[in-house]
C-alpha positions in Angstrom: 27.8 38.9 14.1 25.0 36.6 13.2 22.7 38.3 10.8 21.9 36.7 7.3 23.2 38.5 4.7 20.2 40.9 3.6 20.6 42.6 6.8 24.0 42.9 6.2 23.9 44.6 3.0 20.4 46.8 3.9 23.0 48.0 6.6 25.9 49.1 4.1 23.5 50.5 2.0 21.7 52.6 4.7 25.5 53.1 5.6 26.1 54.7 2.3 23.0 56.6 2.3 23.7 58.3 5.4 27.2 59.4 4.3 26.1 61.2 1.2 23.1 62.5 2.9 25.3 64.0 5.8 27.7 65.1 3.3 30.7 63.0 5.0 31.3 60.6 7.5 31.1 61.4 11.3 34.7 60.9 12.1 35.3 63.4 8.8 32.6 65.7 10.7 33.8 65.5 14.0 38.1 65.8 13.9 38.4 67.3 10.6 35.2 69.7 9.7 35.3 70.9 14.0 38.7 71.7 13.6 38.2 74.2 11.0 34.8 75.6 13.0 32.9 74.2 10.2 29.1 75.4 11.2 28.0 72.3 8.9 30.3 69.9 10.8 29.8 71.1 14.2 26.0 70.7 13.8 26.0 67.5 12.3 28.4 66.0 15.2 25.8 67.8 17.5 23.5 65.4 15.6 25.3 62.2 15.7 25.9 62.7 19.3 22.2 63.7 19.9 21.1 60.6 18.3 23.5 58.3 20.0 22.1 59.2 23.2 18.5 58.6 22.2 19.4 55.0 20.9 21.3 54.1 23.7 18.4 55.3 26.2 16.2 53.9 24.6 18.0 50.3 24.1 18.2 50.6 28.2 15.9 52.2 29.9 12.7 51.7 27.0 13.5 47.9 25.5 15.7 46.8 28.6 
């Protein structure tokens, strides 16, 4: 990866921020919390997925 090194750490951080905003990571969310029917976890996973969709449709089809 070539990317000087405030990017880097701006992307740890946001990283970081995510995780405690979301309460967990996404693997935690999706195999451990979906297992147990978590209604927290299920929704967030909803959400990662969601949004992964979105950024890769718009990397493609809007930008490419």
């Amino acid at each position: 990866i070539k990317a000087n090194s405030f990017v880097l750490i701006l992307a740890g951080l946001l990283v970081g921020f995510g995780t405690r905003l979301g309460s967990g990571c996404t693997s935690g969310h999706g195999i451990c919390g979906m297992s147990r029917l978590s209604k927290r976890s299920i929704i967030a996973t909803a959400v990662f997925m969601f949004a992964g969709m979105l950024t890769v449709y718009i990397i493609r089809h809007v930008l490419g």
